[in-house]
Each structure stands twice: as structure tokens, then as C-alpha cells.
C-alpha positions, 0 to 999 in steps of 0.5 A, a space after each residue: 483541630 479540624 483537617 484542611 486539604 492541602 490546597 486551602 490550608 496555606 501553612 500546611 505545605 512542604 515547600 522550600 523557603 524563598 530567597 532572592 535567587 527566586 526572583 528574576 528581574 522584569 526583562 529588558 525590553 518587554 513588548 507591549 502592543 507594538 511598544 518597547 518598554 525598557 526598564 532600568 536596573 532590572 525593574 524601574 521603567 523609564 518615563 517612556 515605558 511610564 507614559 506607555 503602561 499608564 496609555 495602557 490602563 486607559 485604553 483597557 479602563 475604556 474598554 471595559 467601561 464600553 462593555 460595561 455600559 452599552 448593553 444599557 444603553 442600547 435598551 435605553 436607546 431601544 425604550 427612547 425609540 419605542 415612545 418617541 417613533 412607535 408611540 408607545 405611552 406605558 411600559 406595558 405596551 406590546 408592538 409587532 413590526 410589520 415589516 422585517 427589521 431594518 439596519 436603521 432600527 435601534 436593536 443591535 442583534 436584530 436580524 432582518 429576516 425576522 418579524 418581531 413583537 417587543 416590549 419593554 417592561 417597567 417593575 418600577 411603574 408597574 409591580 409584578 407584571 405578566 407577560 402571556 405568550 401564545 402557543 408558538 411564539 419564540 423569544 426572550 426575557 432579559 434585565 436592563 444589561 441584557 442579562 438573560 432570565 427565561 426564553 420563551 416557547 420550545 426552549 423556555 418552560 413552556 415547552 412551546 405550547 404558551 404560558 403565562 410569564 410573571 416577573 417580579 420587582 427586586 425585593 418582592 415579598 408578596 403573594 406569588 399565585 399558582 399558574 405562571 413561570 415565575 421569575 425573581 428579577 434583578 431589576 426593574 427593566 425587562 425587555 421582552 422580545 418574541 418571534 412568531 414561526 409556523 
């Protein structure tokens, strides 16, 4: 017989049974957000408190739904941009603003104080890409929820003195060469983003 510790092995405790003095009934009222919800018999909620707990749910569903969903759709909304006002016509063009960002562009944590180059990488049309970033240049790599991959410059592994990026698509089982900071996407869309300082 193999050893648990006490804390994995559930029927190795010297706890007391349970019974029914254990348990307390739900309190009457409990206070939801400014709402009173009353209970009857110490545990069925009146339909008040019903119609209170299920507005609840909703709001706690729709936020999550929001926090789930807007990172995606602002690098939608970011790609849409960049064809339809920059004239981007592939995945594997680069921009460099020429001015600092506005607040009517579509990057939700862009500064304005700030020139950027951007790109959006498609692994869907393009296959493994690579991204070379000169001597200098800050910035970040991450998916389509912009979910962090790599920084780029002093703080990514560069080490601020350039490189070569290849990211590769979900499932690659290809070759992958010597010479470039390679890194294993978890989707197809990248959105790279750098900045350039002195």
C-alpha cells in the first residue's frame, strides 16, 4: 500500500462525523448589492430574491463574456484598421506611425507619447514567420487575446541588441533552423507592436 499525505488522501482523517448541528440555515436577509434577499424557512429564497440572484447571474455571465471576448475583438478591430485606413494588403506588412498615436486610433493601451511600428501576423496564411527586430527597438509579441509570447529588445531575449523572431503555427512539426528566438504559437494571429528609443 502506497503512503498519502494527509492532505490528498481523503479517508485518512480523524475528523468527527457531521450531523445536522453542523449546518446553519442561509440568514435571513443576505445583502446582495444593495438588494435584500429574503429567504423563507431558513433556505427557499422568495421569488423576489429568485428574480434578484438570476439578475445576478446575468450581469456576472456578461461580464465575463466582455472580459473574455474584447481582447479579441480589439485585434480585430486593429487588423480591420490596418487594411481598410493603412492599406496594408498581407499579414506581413510592417507600419511606422509618423506621428504620436491619437485617442481616435484603434489600440486600447496605446500611449500618445509614443511612435510606433506594428504588425499583424497571419500563421494561417503565412506559415512560420519571422520577425527581425533591429538593435534598439522595444516591443511585444502576443496571440489573438493578447495573450503574452516574448518582448522584444533589453527585456526580451535579445537582450536589446536585435534578432531575429520565428513564430511558429499551432501543430508545427517541421524543421526549425539555428539562429532565431523561436517560439511555439497557440494561434495563428500575432500581433507584434515595437517602439524605437535612443
Amino acid at each position: 500500500m502506497t503512503d498519502h499525505p494527509a492532505s490528498t488522501d481523503l479517508f485518512a482523517n480523524d475528523e468527527r462525523p457531521q450531523t445536522s448541528r453542523d449546518f446553519a440555515p442561509a440568514p435571513a436577509p443576505i445583502d446582495l448589492h444593495g438588494n435584500s434577499l429574503e429567504f423563507l424557512g431558513g433556505a427557499f429564497p422568495t421569488s423576489e430574491a429568485t428574480q434578484a440572484i438570476y439578475d445576478e447571474m446575468d450581469l456576472q455571465r456578461a461580464t465575463q463574456a466582455f472580459m473574455d471576448f474584447e481582447p479579441h475583438l480589439s485585434l480585430y478591430g486593429i487588423v480591420k484598421a490596418q487594411a481598410r485606413d493603412f492599406g496594408f494588403d498581407t499579414p506581413s506588412d510592417i507600419a511606422v506611425m509618423a506621428d504620436f498615436m491619437k485617442p481616435s486610433e484603434n489600440y486600447l493601451t496605446g500611449n500618445d507619447v509614443t511612435v510606433y511600428a506594428f504588425a499583424s501576423l497571419d500563421l494561417g496564411v503565412d506559415g512560420p514567420t519571422v520577425m527581425e527586430i533591429p538593435p534598439g527597438m522595444y516591443g511585444n509579441a502576443n496571440d489573438a487575446a493578447f495573450k503574452y509570447l516574448t518582448d522584444f529588445g533589453p527585456t526580451g531575449p535579445d537582450g536589446g541588441d536585435g534578432g531575429k523572431y520565428l513564430f511558429l503555427p499551432p501543430g508545427y512539426a517541421g524543421d526549425v533552423p539555428d539562429g532565431y528566438f523561436v517560439f511555439h504559437s497557440p494561434g495563428f494571429r500575432i500581433a507584434g507592436i515595437s517602439e524605437g528609443h535612443s
